[in-house]
PAGUBA-453977 format. One record per residue (C-alpha): residue in one letter; x, y, z. Coordinates in pm, whole numbers. Each point is the difference from the previous one (the first is absolute). Example, Ala and Ser with C-alpha at 12.3 -4.5 7.8 and 13.67 -1.06 7.14 Angstrom:
BEGIN
 res      u      v      w
   A   1230   -450    780
   S    137    344    -66
end
This chain:
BEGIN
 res      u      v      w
   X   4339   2621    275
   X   -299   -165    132
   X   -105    286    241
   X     69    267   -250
   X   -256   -196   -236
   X   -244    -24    242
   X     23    384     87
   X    -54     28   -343
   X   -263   -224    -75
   X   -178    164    344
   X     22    331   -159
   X   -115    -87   -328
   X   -322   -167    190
   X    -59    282    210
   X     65    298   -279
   X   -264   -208   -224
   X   -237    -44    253
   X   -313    -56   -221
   X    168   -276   -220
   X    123   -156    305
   X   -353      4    156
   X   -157   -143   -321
   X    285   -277    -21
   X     -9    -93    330
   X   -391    -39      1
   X     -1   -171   -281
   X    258   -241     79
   X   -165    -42    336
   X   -334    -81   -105
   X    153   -240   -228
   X    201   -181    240
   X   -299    -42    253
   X   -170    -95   -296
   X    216   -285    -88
   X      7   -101    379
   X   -316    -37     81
   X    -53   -205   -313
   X    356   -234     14
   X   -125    -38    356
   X   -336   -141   -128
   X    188   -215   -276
   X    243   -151    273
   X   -284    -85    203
   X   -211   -225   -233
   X    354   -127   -148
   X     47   -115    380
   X   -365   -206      8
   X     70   -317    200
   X    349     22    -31
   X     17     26    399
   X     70   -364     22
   X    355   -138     41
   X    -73   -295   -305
   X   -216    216   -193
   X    200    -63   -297
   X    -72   -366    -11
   X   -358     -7    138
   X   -242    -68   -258
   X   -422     45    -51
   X   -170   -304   -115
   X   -218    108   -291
   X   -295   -164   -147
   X     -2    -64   -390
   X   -355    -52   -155
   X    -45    -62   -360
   X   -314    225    -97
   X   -171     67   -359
   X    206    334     14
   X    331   -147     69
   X    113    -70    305
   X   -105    158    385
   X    295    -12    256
   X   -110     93    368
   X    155    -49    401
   X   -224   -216     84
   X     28   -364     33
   X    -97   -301    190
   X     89    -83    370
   X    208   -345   -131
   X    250    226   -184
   X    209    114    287
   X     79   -369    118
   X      2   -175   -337
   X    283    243    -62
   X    211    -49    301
   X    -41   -341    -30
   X     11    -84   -363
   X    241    286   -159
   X    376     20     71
   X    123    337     74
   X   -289    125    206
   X     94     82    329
   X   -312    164    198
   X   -323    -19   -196
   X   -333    173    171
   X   -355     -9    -42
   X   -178    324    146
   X   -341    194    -47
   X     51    360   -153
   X    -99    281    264
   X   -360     -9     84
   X   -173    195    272
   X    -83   -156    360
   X   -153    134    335
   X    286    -19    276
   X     49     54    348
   X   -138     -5    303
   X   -328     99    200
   X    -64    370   -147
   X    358    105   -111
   X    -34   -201   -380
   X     80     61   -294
   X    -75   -103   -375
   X    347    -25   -164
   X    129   -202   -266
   X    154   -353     79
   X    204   -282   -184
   X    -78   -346    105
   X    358   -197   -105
   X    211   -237     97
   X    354    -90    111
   X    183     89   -296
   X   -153    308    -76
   X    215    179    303
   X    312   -179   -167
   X    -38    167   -313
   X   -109    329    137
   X    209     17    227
   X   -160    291    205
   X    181    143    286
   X    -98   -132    384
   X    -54    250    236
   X   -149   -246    243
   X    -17   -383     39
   X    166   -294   -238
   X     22      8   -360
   X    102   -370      1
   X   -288   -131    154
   X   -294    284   -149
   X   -298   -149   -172
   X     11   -346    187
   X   -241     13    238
   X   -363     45   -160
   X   -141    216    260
   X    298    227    -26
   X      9    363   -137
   X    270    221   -128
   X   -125    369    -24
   X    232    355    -96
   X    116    250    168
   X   -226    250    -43
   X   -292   -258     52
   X    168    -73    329
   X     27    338    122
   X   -416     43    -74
   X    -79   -287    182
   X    245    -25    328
   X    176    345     -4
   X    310    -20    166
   X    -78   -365    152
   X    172   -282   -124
   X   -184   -183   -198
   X    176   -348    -29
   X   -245   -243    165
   X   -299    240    -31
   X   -369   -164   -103
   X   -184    188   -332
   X   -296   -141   -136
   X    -88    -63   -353
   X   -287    121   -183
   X   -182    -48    367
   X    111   -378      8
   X    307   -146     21
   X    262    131    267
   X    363     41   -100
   X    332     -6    173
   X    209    315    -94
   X    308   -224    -88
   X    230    317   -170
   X     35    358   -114
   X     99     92   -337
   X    146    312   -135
   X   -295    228   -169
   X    -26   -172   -364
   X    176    291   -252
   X   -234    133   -192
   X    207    -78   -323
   X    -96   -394     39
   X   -247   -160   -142
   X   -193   -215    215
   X   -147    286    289
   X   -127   -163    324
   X     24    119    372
   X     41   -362    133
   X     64   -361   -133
   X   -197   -346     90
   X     57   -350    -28
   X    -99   -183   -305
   X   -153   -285    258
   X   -223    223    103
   X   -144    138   -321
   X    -19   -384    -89
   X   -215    -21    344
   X   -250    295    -94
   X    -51   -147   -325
   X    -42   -308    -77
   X      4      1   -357
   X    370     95    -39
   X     90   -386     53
   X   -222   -113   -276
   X    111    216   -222
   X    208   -216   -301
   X    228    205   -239
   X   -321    124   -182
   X    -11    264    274
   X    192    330    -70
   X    -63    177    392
   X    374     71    129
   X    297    176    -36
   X    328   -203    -76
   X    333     88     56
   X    336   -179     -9
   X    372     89     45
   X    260   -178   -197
   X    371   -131    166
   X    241    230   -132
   X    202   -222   -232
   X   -335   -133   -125
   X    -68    -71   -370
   X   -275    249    -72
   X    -66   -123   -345
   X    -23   -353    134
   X   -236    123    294
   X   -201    189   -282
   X    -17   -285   -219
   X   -122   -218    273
   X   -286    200    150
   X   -123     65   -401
   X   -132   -369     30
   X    -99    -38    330
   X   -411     74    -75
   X     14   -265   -239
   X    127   -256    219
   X   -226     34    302
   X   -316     62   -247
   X     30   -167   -335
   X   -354    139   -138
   X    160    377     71
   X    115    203   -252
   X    165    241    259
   X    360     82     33
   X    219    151    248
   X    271    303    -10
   X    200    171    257
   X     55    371     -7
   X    282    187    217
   X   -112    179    322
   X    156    282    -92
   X   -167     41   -304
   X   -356    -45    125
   X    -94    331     68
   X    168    169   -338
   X    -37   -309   -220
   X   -363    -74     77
   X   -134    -57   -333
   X    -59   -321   -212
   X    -42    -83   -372
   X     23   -336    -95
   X    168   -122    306
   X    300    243    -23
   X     38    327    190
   X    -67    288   -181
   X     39    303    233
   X   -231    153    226
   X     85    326    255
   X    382    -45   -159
   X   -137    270   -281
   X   -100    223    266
   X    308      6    215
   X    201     73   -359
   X   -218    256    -85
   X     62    183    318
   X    353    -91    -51
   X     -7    175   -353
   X   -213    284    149
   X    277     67    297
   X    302    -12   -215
   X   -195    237   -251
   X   -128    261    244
   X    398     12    155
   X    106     31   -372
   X   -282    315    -44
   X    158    160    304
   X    353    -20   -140
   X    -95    116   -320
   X    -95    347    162
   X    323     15    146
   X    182    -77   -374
   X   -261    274   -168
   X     44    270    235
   X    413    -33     23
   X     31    -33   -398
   X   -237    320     -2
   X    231    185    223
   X    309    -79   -176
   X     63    291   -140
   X     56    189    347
   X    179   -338     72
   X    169     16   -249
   X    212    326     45
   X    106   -136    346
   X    152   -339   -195
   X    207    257   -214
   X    121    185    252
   X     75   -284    222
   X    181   -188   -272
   X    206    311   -104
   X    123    -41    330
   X    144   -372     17
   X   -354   -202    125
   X    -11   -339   -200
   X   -269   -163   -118
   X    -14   -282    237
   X     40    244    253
   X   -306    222   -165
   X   -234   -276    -18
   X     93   -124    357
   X   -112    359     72
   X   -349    -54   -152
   X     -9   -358     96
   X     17    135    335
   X   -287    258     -5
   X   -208   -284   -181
   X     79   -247    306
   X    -65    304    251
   X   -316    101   -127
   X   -103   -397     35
   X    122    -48    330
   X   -274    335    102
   X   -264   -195   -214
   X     31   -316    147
   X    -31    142    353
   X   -344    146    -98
   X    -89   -264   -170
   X     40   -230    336
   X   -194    286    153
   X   -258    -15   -289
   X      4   -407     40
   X    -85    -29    331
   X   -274    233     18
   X   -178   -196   -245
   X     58   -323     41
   X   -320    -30    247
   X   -211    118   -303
   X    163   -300   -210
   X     -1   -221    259
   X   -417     22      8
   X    -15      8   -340
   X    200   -288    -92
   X    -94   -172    358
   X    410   -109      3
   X    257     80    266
   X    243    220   -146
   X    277    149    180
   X    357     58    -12
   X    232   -129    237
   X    255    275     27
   X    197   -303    239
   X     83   -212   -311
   X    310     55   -213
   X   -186   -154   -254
   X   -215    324    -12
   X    261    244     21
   X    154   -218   -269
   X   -299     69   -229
   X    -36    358     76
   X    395     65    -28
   X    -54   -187   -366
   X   -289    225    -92
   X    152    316    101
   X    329    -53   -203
   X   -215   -114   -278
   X   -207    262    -14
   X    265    230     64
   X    162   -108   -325
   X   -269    -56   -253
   X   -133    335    114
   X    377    180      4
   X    209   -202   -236
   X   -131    148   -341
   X      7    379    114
   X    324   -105    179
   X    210   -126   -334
   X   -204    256   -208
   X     94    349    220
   X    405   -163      7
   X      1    -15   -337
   X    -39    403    -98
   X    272    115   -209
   X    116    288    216
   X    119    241   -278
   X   -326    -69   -192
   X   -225     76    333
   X    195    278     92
   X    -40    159   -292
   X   -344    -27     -5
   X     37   -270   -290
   X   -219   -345    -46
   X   -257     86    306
   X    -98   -284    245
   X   -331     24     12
   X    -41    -45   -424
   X    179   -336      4
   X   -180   -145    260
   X   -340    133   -140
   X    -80   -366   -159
   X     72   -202    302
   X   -180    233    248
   X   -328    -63   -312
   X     85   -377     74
   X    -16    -16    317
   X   -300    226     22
   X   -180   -285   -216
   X     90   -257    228
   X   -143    146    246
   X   -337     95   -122
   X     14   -340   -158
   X      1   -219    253
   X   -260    236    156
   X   -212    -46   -249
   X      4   -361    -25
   X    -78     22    380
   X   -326    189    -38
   X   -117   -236   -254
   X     51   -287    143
   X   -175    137    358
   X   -318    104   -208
   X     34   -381   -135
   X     50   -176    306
   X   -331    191    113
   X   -232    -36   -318
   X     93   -376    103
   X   -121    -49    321
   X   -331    213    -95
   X    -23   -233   -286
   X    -17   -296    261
   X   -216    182    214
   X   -251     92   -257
   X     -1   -360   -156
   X   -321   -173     57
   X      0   -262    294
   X   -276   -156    -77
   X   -176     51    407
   X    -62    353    144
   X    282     78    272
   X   -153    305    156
   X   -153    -75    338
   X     83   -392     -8
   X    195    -97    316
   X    199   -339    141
   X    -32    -84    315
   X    284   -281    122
   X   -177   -349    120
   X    216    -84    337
   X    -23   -148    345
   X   -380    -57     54
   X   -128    143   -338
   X     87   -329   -198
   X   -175   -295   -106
   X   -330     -7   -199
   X   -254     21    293
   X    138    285    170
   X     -5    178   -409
   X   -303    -10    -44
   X    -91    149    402
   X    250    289    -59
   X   -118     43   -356
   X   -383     47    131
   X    119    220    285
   X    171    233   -226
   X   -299     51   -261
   X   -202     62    307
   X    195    322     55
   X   -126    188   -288
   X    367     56    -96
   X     -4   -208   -286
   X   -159   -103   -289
   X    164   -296    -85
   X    299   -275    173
   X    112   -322   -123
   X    344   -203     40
   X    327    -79   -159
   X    223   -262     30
   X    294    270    -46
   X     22    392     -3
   X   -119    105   -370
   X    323    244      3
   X    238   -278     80
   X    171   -330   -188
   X   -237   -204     37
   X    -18   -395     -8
   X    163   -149   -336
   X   -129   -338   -171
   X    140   -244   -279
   X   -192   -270     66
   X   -336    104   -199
   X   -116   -184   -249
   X   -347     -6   -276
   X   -129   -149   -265
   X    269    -19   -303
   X    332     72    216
   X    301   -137   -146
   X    257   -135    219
   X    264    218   -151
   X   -189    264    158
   X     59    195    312
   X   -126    280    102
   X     23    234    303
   X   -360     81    167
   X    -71    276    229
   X   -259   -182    287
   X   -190    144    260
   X   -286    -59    257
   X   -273    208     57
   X   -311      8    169
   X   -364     88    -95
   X    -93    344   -207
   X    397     46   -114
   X   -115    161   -291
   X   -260    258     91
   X    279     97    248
   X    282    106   -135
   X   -204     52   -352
   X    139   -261   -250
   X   -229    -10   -291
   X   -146   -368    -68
   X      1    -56   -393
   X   -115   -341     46
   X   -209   -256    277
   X    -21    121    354
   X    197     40    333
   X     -5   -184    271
   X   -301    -21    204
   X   -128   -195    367
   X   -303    -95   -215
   X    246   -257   -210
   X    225   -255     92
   X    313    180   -113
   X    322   -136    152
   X     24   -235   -317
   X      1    254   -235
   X    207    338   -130
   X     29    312   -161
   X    213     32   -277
   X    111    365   -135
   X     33     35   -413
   X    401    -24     24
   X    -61   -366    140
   X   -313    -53   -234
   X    219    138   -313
   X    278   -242    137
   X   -176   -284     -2
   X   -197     19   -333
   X   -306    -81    165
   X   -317    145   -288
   X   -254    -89    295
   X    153     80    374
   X   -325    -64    142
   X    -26   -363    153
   X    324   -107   -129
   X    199   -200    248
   X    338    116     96
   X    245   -201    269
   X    157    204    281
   X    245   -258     65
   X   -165   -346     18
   X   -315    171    131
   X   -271     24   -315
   X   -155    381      2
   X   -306    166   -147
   X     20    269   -228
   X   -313    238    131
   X    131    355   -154
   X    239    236   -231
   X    167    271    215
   X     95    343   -224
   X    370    -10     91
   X    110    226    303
   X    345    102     99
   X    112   -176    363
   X    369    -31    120
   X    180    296   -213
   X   -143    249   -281
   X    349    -26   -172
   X    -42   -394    -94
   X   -229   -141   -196
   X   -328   -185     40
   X     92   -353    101
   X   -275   -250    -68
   X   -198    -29    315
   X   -229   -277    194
   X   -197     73    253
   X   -160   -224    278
   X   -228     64    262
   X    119   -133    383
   X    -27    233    324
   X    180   -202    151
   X    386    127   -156
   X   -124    336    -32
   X    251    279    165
   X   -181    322    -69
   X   -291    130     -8
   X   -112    233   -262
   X   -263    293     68
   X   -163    282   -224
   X    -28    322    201
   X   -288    174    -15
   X      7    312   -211
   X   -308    124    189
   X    191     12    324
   X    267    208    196
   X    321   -219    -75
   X    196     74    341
   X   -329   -135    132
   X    -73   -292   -166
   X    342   -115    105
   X    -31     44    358
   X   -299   -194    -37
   X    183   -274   -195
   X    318    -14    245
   X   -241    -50    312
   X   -190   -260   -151
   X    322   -183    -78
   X    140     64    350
   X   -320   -137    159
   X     55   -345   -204
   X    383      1     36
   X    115    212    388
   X    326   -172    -55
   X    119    159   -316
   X     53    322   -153
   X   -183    105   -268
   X    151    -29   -348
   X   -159    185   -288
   X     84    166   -267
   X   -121    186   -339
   X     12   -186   -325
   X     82    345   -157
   X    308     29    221
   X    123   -318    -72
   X    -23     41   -345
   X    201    358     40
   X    242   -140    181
   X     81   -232   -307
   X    148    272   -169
   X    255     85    253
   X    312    -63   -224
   X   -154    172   -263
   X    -77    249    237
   X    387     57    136
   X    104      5   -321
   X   -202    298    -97
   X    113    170    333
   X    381    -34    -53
   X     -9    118   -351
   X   -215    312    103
   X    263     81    301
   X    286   -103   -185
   X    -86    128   -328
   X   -105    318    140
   X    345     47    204
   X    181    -78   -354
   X   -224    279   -166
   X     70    185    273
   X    358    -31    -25
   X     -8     81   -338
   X   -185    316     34
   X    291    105    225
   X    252    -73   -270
   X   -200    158   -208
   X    -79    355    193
   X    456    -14     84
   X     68    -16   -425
   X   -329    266    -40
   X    182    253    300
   X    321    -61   -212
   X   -150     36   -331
   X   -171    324     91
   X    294    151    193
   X    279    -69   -309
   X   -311    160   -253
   X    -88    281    208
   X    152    244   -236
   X   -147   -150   -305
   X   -373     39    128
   X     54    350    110
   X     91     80   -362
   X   -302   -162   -134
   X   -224    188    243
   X    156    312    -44
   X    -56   -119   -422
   X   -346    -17     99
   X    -51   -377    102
   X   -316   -102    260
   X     -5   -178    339
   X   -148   -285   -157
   X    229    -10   -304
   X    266    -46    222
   X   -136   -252    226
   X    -21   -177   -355
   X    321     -4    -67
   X    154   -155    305
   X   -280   -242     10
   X     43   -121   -358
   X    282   -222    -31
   X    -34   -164    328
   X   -378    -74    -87
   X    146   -166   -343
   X    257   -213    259
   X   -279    -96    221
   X   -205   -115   -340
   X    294   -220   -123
   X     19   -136    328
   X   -361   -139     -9
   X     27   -130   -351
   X    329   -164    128
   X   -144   -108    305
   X   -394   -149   -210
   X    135   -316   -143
   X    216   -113    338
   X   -307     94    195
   X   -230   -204   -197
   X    201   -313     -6
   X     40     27    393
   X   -363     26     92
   X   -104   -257   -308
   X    196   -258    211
   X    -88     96    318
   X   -373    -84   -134
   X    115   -297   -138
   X    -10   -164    275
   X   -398     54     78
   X   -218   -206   -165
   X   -289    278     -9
   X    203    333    -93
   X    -88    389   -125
   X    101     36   -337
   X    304    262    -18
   X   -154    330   -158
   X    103    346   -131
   X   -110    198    380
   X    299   -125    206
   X    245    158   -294
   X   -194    292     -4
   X    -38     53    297
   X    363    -41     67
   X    111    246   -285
   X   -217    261    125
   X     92     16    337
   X    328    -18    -49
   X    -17    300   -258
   X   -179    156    268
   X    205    -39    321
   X    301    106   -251
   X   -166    280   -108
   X   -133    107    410
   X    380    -85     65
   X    173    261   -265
   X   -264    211     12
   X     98     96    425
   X    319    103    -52
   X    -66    174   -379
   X   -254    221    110
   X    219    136    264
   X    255     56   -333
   X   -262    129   -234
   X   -143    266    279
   X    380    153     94
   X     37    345   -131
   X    269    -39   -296
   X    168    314    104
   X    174   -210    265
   X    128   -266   -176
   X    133    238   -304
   X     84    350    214
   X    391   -103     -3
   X     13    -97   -386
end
């Protein structure tokens, strides 16, 4: 019975070749649809779940109490790791570590500048990442030690071993090569190419063992015993601030690993999402687009039951079931998936290099898992029946006298849910376009926001190796005006497109001790202001003809925050240290556009500065006046490569997941509108062929081209129109929270529905209109010659 079915179902495909072609297309494009994007959703679901005790390794969060509520961050003090071991039952590895930061390494001229993580003992226990080379148990132990990649060690010995190998650091220290990791998976959070003692970032700076539990510089992590009490654990870390510091208002937290990367996002101490809304919007978006394809395959078999239909009656007359009729159409429905889903692989691989870039992931499918046949096995016989079982039970169900007889025709009944499902479609399409045009008015809402400074033509350059320290500042800084290049330079203690340094402990005139607020700090160094273009509203800048590094700079957040009538000369405390209110800053965006303004202090001291900042000259060729700039920095600094980079970039490149999300919908959205217009052209080829003797009678009555075209436009325009007033109010709610979350946002206006409703008229109307000309042009005689 089986292979008479399938010789059936075969012929059936092959006799109906351009329904099979549209099905199969359709389904196909769906499928690699949904793959490419449940590949993407099972990748950031798998963030830093690598790790055999993932499920009980925890982030230590900071809790600060703030006018605004309360600010929860990864960043704590070096004491936390130890007072936990120590003090709180439970905790079984607990590790301090710096988060990835770039360093020069290697040796002679083969170096490289790569990120590292300097960390100790524990760290390796928690992330447990595999050892190609060397001793996991004894890693991290020696300070002059160094643990570098695979990829790294590949760069820098080739196919040498490198165990025992010398690299130097930042032109300094020399490190053993003490083990070889696997590459780090792209799908973790912390990113570094090799891993360093804690010791020795103790060594290089001297500060970090001064540092009390006021400081907030490191990365925490712990890992619980397995039968461990988590609420005790929890409860026990809340207080552990208070009892090392009992003037602190801080608190501590602990968030899973697993749920750093998707659960990224505080309010008042508790998580409150992050990327998670993504990765279920993609989610939503895959299961929809597979749902789109299957709907052409429902529309286009309902529309030929008819034909269909006359085959049920016959083969019923003749003893066929209908279990055994609707294993029949089961079976074409799972055989025309089976040819999709091969494509669709086919489709899938070609383009996951393209997503791959644009999502900067590693994306593949590892045809030598069951797991993944598992999943695709699941998806075929799911698609197979959503996108069979209606037409399946529907065909079976044909009264074979009635058919026969020409009685109670197919295709009128199933009129209303081929309309449905023609909504649906062009629904969720339109709800796709509007929120793409949203996503996009957005991010050129950001864009076109005010800063505050002038971004064009200001550059960073990174302070390292011999640039640092004050004295050799101000050389570089003369050197580089000399060039011509430049019309301005000054420093920062921190890149003005990066988090920055964060302060509670500022006080003035009239603070309560109730309060606590969270100040954005920085250094910089003479003419800051005339450099990147901050307006003054108040005093002066910093200048070598004062005695500055007793006073600040205040911006009007911090001004508004403090309630101080007359800035000017008012004493402020940075700490202990008294400061000197010299001038009002007009407040400028730094760190994110999406946040806002934090209150701000800022200092003047060379000597922490990091960057330098430098204002192109408009009057000169730009490719030149960098050449000049890099060889005046490799003159001061031979031993380092030069790292610059564009303020403008920088602040692009902060709309990256804004960015993607515009790109997916545009692909994605335009293969479901694509897939729809397929649908749509199969039930327009139908329509056209089963009224082909009803328009040659109205043009032999007399009726136009164009009146025609009218009339098999009309009532699929009046679906597409229901199926953007359906589709307004569930579009609007969608993109009104996905603004929520933005504390500047576009407000939600009448274009993006508009827009939507007319170009979805339109690519209905280009859609019909390719096949009904065709109808409209065909000499009537043909159709009617046999009546």
């Amino acid at each position: 019975m089986f292979r008479l079915n399938l010789k059936i179902a075969l012929r059936n495909l092959w006799k109906n070749k351009g329904f099979t072609l549209i099905n199969v297309s359709g389904l196909a494009i769906g499928l690699a649809s949904c793959l490419v994007l449940l590949l993407y959703v099972a990748y950031e679901w798998g963030y830093d779940k690598q790790f055999k005790g993932y499920e009980n390794s925890y982030i230590v969060y900071t809790n600060q109490q703030t006018s605004d509520g309360e600010a929860s961050y990864a960043w704590t003090p070096a004491l936390m790791a130890p007072e936990l071991k120590a003090k709180i039952p439970g905790v079984k590895y607990a590790s301090h570590s710096t988060y990835p930061e770039s360093h020069l390494i290697g040796l002679g001229e083969n170096r490289f500048k790569t990120n590292a993580v300097f960390a100790d003992h524990d760290f390796l226990k928690i992330l447990d990442y595999k050892f190609l080379k060397g001793d996991a148990g004894h890693a991290l132990q020696n300070i002059n030690s160094v643990i570098i990649t695979e990829s790294l060690a590949k760069k820098l010995f080739g196919s040498e071993d490198p165990i025992n190998k010398s690299l130097r650091l930042d032109n300094e220290d020399i490190l053993n090569v003490e083990g070889v990791i696997a590459d780090v998976p792209r799908n973790s959070t912390i990113q570094f190419e090799y891993l360093m003692p804690w010791a020795l970032f103790e060594e290089k700076n001297s500060w970090v063992k001064d540092m009390e539990w006021g400081g907030m510089f490191c990365l925490s992590i712990i890992q619980m015993e397995k039968n461990a009490n988590v609420n005790a654990i929890t409860s026990g870390i809340k207080g552990i601030y208070k009892r090392n510091d009992k003037g602190t208002k801080n608190d501590a937290l602990v968030h899973p690993l697993a749920k750093w990367h998707l659960y990224g996002d505080f309010q008042n101490g508790k998580s409150v999402g992050g990327k998670i809304t993504q990765v279920k919007t993609l989610f939503i978006l895959a299961v929809c687009i597979l749902l789109i394809a299957c709907i052409n395959f429902i529309n286009l078999s309902t529309a030929r039951s008819e034909k269909r239909g006359k085959e049920v009656g016959v083969r019923k007359v003749i003893g066929s079931t209908r279990k055994m009729l609707v294993s029949q159409f089961m079976l074409e429905s799972y055989l025309l998936t089976f040819i999709a889903l091969v494509l669709a692989l086919i489709f899938t691989e070609v383009s996951l290099p393209y997503f791959n870039r644009l999502l900067n992931s590693e994306l593949t499918i590892d045809y030598s898992d069951w797991n993944v046949w598992g999943v695709l096995m699941v998806l075929t016989m799911f698609t197979g029946f959503i996108a069979g079982g209606y037409p399946a039970f529907y065909l079976s169900a044909f009264d074979p006298v009635s058919v026969l007889k020409g009685l109670g025709k197919a295709s009128g009944t199933s009129a209303w849910i081929r309309k449905v499902l023609v909504i649906t479609q062009f629904g969720f399409a339109a709800m796709l376009i509007i929120c793409t045009i949203v996503i996009y008015q957005q991010i050129n809402y950001i864009k076109n926001k005010p800063l505050g400074y002038s971004k064009n033509n200001l550059m960073q350059i990174n302070l390292i190796g011999a640039l640092q320290g004050a004295g050799k500042i101000s050389v570089l800084k003369a050197e580089l005006l000399k060039t011509g290049a430049i019309t301005n330079v000054t420093s920062l203690s921190r890149s003005i497109t990066k988090m920055g340094h964060r302060a509670f402990n500022i006080s003035w005139p009239g603070k309560s001790d109730e309060e606590s607020i969270l100040f954005n700090y920085r250094n910089v160094g003479y003419n800051f202001m005339e450099t990147i273009g901050a307006e003054l509203v108040a005093g002066r800048e910093f200048s070598p003809d004062f005695k500055d590094s007793a006073n600040v700079i205040l911006n009007e957040t911090a001004v508004k925050v403090m309630g101080l009538k007359n800035p000017l000369r008012s004493v402020v405390k940075w700490g202990d240290v008294p400061a000197t209110v010299i001038g009002v800053v007009k407040d400028f965006i730094v760190e994110s556009p999406f946040e806002k303004t934090l209150p701000m202090i800022i200092g003047h001291n060379d000597n922490n500065s990091a960057v330098l900042l430098v204002r192109l000259s408009p009057d000169k060729n730009l490719s030149q006046s960098v050449l000049q700039l890099d060889n005046v920095i490799k003159k001061f600094n031979p031993g380092f490569p030069v790292e610059r980079n564009f303020v403008n970039d920088d602040f692009e490149n902060s709309f990256q997941n804004e960015r993607l999300l515009g790109t997916l919908s545009n692909w994605f959205g335009g293969f479901a509108i694509f897939i729809s217009c397929l649908g749509l052209l199969g039930l327009v080829l139908y329509m056209a062929e089963q009224r082909k003797k009803e328009i040659s009678i109205r043009k032999v009555l007399g009726a136009t081209n164009l009146s025609i075209l009218n009339l098999l436009n009309r009532d699929f325009i009046k679906l597409v129109i229901i199926a953007n007033l359906i589709a307004f109010p569930i579009a609007y709610i969608a993109v009104n929270k996905w603004l929520s979350s933005y504390e500047f946002r576009v407000s939600i206006s009448a274009v993006p529905f508009l827009v939507a409703i007319i170009l979805s008229v339109l690519i209905n109307v280009v859609t019909v209109s390719i096949q009904s000309i065709k109808v409209a042009k065909a000499n009537p005689i043909d159709a009617l010659k046999y009546e």
